[in-house]
N, C-alpha and C positions, 0 to 999 in steps of 0.2 A: 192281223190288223192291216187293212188295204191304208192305201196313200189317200186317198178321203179323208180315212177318220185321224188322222194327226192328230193327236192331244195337245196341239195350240189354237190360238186366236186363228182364225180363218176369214174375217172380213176382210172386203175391200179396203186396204188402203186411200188414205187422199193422194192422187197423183200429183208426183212433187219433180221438182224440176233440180239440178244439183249434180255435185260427183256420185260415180257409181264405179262399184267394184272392177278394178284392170282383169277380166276375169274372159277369153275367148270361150263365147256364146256356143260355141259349136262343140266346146269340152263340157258342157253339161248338156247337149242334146246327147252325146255320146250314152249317157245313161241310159237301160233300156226298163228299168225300175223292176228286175229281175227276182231282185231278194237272193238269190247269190253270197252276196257281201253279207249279208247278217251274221251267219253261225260264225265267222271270223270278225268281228267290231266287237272287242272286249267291251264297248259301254252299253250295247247292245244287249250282250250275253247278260249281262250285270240287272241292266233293267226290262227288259224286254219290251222298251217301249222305241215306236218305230223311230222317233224324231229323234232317239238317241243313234240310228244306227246311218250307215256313210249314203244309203240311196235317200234317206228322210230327210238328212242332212243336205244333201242337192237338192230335194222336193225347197226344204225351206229357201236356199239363196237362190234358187230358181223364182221363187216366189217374191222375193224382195226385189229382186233383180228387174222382175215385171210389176214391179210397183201394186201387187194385186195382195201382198203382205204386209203388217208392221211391224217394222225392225224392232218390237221389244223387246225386257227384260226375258220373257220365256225364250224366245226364238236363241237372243245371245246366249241362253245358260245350254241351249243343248248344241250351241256351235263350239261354246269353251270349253264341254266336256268331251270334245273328241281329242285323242293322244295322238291323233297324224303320223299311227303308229304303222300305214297304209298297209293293212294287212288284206286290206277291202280291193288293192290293187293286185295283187296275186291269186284272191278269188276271181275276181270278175273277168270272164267271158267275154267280154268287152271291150277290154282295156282301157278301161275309165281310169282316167289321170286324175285320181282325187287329190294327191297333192296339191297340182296346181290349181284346183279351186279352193281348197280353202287355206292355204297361204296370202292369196292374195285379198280373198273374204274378208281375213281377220285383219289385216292390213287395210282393206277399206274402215273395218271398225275401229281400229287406231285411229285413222285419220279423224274419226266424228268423236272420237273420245278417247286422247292419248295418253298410252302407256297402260293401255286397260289390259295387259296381258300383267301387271304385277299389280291388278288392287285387290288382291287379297291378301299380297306380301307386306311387310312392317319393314320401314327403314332400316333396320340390319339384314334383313333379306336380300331387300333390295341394295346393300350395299357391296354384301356380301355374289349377289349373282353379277352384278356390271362390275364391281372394282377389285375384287379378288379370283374369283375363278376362272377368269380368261388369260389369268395370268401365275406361271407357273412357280416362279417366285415367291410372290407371294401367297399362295395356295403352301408353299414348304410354310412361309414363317408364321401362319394364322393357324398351321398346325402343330406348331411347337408346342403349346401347352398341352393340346393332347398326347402327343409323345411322353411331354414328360410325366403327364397325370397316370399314363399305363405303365409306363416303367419304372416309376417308386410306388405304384401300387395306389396311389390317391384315386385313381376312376374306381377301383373295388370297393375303397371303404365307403367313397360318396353314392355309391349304389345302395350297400349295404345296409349305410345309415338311415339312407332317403333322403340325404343332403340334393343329391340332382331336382330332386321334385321340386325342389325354390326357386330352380332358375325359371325363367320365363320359359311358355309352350315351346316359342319358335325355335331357341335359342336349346332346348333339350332335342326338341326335335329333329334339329341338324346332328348335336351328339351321337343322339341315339343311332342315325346311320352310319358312323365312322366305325372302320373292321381296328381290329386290331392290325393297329402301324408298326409296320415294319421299319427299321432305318433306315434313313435317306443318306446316301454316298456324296449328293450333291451335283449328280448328272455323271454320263458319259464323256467319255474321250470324245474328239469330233471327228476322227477317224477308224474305224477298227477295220483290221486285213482279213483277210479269208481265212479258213484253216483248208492247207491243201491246195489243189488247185483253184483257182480261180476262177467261178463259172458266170459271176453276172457283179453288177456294181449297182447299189441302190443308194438312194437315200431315206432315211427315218425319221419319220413325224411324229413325235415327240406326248405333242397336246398339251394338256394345261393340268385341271383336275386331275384327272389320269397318274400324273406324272406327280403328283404332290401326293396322292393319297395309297397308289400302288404302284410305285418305282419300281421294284422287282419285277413286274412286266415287262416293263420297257426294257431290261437287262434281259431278260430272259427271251424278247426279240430280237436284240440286237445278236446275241449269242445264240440263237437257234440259227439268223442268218449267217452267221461267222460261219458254223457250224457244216452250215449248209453251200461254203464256196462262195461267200457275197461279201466282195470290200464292205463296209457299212459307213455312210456320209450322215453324221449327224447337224445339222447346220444351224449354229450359235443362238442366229438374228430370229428363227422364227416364230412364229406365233400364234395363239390360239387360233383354232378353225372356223370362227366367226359361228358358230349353229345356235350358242344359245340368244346373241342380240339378233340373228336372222328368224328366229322362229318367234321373238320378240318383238317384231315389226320395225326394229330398228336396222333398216338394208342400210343406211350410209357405214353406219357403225362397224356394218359386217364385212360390208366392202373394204374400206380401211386394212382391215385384220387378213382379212383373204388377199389384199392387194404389199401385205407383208411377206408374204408367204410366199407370193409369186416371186418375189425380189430374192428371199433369201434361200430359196432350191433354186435359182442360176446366178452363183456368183462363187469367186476365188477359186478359178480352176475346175469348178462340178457344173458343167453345163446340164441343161437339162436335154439338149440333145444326145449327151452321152450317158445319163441313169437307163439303168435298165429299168427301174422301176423307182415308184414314190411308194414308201410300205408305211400303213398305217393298222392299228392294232387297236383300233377304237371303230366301234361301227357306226356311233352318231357324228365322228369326225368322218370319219369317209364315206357319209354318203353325204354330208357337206360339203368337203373340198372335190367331190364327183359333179359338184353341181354347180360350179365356180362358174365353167361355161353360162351358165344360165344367165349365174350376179355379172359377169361381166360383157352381157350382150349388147353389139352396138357402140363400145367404148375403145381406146385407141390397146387395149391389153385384150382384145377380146382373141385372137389369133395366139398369145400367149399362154392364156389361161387355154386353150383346145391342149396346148403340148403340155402344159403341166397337168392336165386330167389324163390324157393319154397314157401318163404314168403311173398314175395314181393305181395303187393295187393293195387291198384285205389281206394282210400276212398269211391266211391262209389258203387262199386264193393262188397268191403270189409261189408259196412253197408246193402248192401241187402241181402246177401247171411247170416248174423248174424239175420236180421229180426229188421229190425227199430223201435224206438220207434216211436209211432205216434207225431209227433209236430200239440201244440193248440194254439199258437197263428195268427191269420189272420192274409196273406198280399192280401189283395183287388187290384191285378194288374192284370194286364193282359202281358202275357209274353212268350218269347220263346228261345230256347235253339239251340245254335251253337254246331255242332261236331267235338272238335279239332283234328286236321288228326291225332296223336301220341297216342290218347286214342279210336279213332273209326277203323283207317287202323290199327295203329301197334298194339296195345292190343286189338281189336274187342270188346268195351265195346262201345255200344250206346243204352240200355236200362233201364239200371241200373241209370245214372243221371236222364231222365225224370221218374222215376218211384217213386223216390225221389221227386221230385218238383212238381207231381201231389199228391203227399199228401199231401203237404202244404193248409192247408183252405184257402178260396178265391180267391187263384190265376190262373188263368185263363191259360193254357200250350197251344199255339196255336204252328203249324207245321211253321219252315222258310223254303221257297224255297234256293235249293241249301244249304241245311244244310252242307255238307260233302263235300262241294268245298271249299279249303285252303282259308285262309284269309288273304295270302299271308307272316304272319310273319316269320311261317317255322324258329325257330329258330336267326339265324343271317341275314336268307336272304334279311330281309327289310334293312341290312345297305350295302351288298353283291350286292345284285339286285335292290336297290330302285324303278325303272322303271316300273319292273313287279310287286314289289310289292305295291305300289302306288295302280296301276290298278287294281287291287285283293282284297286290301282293301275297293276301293270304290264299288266295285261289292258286298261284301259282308254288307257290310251297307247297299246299296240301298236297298238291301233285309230285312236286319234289318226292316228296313223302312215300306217298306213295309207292314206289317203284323202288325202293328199301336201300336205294344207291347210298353211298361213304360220301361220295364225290358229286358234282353237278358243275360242269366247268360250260363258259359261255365269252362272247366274242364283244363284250362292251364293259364300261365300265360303271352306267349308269343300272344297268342289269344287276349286277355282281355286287353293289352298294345295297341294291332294293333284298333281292333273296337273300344276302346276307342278313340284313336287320332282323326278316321276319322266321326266317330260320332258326337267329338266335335265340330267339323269345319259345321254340316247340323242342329245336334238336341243333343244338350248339356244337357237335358233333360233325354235322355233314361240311366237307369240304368245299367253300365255293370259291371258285378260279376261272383264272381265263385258259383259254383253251392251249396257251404258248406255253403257261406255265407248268402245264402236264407235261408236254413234249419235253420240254428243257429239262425235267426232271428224271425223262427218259433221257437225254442224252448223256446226262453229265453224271447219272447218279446221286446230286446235290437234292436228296429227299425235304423240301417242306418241313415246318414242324407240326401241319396239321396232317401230315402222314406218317409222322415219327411218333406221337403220337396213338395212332390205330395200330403201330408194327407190334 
């Protein structure tokens, strides 16, 4: 299908006089309308229709842009269906910054009609994405009844029964992605030593979600970098990563929270001149606080925020580049490795996790097809776009699948939420993790019980 025939409205516009997109004109001549990007724009694959995919999607705000389009209902529906999952940035020969056009796109469409990034959502959604999940506290206590519904057995019989089908869609629908909770300790020490000598001193970012729903990660970071020679600075005061009110169109919001962050990685003795590094274990957080530079250009912290991104480092990035210690204990599986768009498109790390997990004894690292096609979470988008992201999910299992792995371990948490759910529902079986949590389990021997389990 050429750029002609776009399946939208194609008249002139009335030329209208008004705000327009903060959008540098000269990043969308950058596009050479190659087609490149398509076989990688999961909404693309999905529909194979051009206006879904990242060059159609420039054809369009190129065309609003020039007043020569009208910003309708169609044009919006094929700009909200993109997961900005910039996979279209790693294809393209060009290096078209799609990012920055359509962050700020969608940010122009707020401006004409605001908070249109949550009207699909119902007020516990939306209460639940601005007033609980950016905050990790309460992310523990909004999950206590499920803890306690899995461990007296109450979530089984209300499966069972088909008591869950009463609740409301949204309100099962969130259920239905929660893995089976492990206990929460209630946080870290705010200091941990090295084991051995002392090779580097970092601090650990924490997250929000993350940290409420798969704790044992973040234990199992902190303890692979013990492990690995690194004092570890966990620091009280800080705060969510700003990504989902930033992708939300709400920057002050995000500023705020990112301008927390700044504060509490240099203070009581941890300067940020002396970390070796800022470790983060989340891939839609770091390539958010990678981008702080960007939120704080122009402002009196803008000099600040360069040395705290400077630190800023993907735990396993962070451990190859330090030189690993080797882990001895076996895991005898057979397994393969998902690339979350926010640590493979946006920070371009996709060697450094399997490089790690092919040193783990035993374990068998086989290649997935369509590694680097979204899995549809993208953040919020599975409560935003359910539709598409459904359909994304199960493409991305079936590929799981495929490749007959035990295991599928990957570097985000919003990944690991998605394949888990759909997983459950064909093969309850496969182990899905993050990629620290295999290493940790090679160091210490402390087997999982979804590998205790398969022994």
């Amino acid at each position: 299908m050429t750029m002609a025939t776009l399946p939208v409205k194609t008249e002139l516009a009335t030329v209208k006089t008004g705000p327009q997109p903060k959008i540098d004109y000269e990043l969308i001549l950058d596009c050479v309308h190659c087609g490149l990007c398509t076989a990688s724009c999961p909404t693309y694959v999905i529909t194979g229709n051009e206006a879904d995919s990242p060059r159609g999607r420039i054809y369009l705000m190129r065309q609003v842009i020039d007043q020569k389009l009208e910003l309708d209902e169609t044009v919006k529906g094929h700009l909200d269906t993109c997961l900005n999952c910039r996979a279209c940035e790693t294809a393209c020969p060009s290096g078209v910054q799609y990012g920055k056009l359509i962050e700020p796109f969608r940010e122009f469409l707020d401006s004409k009609e605001p908070h249109r990034a949550f009207k699909n959502l119902n007020l516990l959604q939306k209460f639940m994405m601005l007033h609980i999940f950016p905050y990790s506290w309460r992310v523990r206590v909004a999950l206590l009844p499920a803890r306690l519904s899995q461990w007296s057995g109450a979530d089984w019989l209300l499966r069972k029964t088909g008591a869950l089908k009463l609740l409301p869609k949204s309100v099962r629908s969130m259920y239905d992605m929660l893995p089976r909770l492990k206990p929460h300790g209630g946080g870290l020490p705010e200091v941990l030593f090295a084991e051995g000598t002392r090779r580097a001193r970092v601090a650990l970012f924490t997250g929000c979600v993350a940290d409420g729903i798969y704790p044992e990660t973040n234990y199992a970071t902190a303890k692979v970098l013990q492990k690995n020679g690194c004092d570890v600075w966990i620091p009280p005061t800080q705060s969510c990563c700003g990504a989902l009110h930033y992708h939300s169109q709400m920057e002050h919001e995000a500023k705020q929270l990112a301008g927390k962050n700044l504060t509490a990685f240099n203070r009581d003795g941890f300067k940020l001149e002396e970390l070796d590094a800022i470790i983060i274990n989340a891939a839609g957080c770091g390539a958010m606080v990678k981008d702080y530079v960007h939120l704080f250009q122009g402002s009196n912290r803008e000099a600040e925020s360069k040395l705290f991104v400077s630190k800023v480092k993907d735990i396993t990035e962070f451990l190859v580049k330090l030189g690993p210690v080797k882990p001895t204990y076996p895991l005898r599986i057979r397994a393969t490795y998902h690339d979350a768009c926010h640590l493979r498109h946006a920070q371009q790390i996709s060697s450094p996790p399997r490089q790690l997990l092919e040193m783990i004894p035993g374990l068998e690292l086989v290649p997935l097809p369509e590694s680097e096609l979204c899995c549809g979470a993208a953040g919020s988008y599975n409560l935003t776009q359910p539709e598409m992201s459904e359909v994304l999910g199960h493409r991305k299992c079936d590929n799981v699948r495929s490749t007959k792995a035990s295991a599928v371990f990957m570097g985000n948490i919003g990944c690991q939420l998605q394949i888990a759910k759909y997983l459950r529902e064909t093969d309850p079986s496969i182990w899905v993790a993050h990629t620290i949590d295999a290493l940790w389990a090679s160091y210490s021997g402390e087997m999982p019980s979804e590998l205790r389990k398969k022994s």
